[in-house]
C-alpha positions as CSV (number, residue, x, y, z in Angstrom):
1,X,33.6,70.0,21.6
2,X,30.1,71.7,22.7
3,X,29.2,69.5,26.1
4,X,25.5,69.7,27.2
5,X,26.0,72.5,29.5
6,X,26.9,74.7,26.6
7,X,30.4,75.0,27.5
8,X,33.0,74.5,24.8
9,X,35.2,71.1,25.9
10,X,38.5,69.8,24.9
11,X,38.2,65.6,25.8
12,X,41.0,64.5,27.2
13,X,41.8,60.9,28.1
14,X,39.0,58.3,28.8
15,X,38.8,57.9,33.6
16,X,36.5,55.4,34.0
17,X,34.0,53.5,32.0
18,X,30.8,52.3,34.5
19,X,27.4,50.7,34.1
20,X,23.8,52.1,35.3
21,X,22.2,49.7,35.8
22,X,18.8,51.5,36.5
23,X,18.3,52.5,33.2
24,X,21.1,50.2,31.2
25,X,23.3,52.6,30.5
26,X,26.9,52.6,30.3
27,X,28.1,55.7,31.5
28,X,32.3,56.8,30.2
29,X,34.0,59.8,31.8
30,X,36.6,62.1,30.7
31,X,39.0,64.1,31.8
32,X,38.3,67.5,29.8
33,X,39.1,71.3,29.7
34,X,36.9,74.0,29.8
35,X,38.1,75.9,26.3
36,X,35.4,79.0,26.6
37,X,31.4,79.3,27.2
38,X,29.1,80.0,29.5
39,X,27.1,77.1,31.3
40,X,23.0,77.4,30.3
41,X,24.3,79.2,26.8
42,X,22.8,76.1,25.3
43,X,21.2,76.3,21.5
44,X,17.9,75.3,21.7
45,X,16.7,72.2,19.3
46,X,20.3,71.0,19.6
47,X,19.5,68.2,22.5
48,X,16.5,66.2,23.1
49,X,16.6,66.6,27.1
50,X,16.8,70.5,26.9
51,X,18.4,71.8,30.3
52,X,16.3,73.7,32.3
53,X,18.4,74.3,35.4
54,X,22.5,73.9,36.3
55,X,22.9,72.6,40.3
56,X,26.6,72.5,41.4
57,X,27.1,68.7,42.8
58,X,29.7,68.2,45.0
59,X,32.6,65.3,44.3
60,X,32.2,62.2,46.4
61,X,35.3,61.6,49.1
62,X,35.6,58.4,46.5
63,X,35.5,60.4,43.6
64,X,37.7,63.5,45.2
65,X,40.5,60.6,45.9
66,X,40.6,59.3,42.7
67,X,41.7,62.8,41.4
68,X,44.1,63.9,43.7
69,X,45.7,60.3,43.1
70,X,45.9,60.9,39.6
71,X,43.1,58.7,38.3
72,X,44.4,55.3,39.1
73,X,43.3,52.5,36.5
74,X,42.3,55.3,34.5
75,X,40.5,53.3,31.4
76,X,39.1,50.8,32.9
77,X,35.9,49.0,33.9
78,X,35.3,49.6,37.0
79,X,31.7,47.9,37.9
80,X,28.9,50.7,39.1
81,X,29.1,53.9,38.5
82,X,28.6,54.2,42.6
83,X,32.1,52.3,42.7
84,X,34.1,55.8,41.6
85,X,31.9,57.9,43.8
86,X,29.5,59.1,41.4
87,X,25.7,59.2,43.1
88,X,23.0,58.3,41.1
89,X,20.4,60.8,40.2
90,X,17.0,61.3,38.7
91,X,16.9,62.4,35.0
92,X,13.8,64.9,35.3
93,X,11.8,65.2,31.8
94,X,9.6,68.0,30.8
């Protein structure tokens, strides 16, 4: 699978599913494999939020225990997105 970034994915198994709230969205992570690519080799005209900049985010503590314990409750609903150490940020347009 492409993901945004341009990198080729393989989806593994379904982590966490979450809501944001801000902007209603329910927000599903996967565990996945980087098969090949290179992030930024997007196509253009294949997204409707074209990517104009990558920025390297750091893992939460939260978010960095929840890996090294394996995931636990992987596949369930865990509330905010917050709740598994993922931040919120601004979607920039245009």
């Amino acid at each position: 699978m492409r993901e945004e970034t341009g990198l080729q994915v393989r989806v593994g198994r379904l982590l966490y599913i979450c809501d944001h709230l801000p902007v209603n969205v329910v927000h599903l992570t996967f565990k996945v494999t980087r098969v090949c690519g290179v992030v930024g080799d997007v196509t253009a005209g294949a997204d409707t939020r074209p990517i104009d900049e990558v920025e390297f985010v750091r893992f939460s503590e939260r978010f960095t225990h929840l890996a090294q314990a394996g995931f636990p409750e992987a596949g369930s609903y865990m509330g905010p997105k917050t709740t598994i150490g993922l931040l919120i940020h601004a979607v920039r347009t245009g």
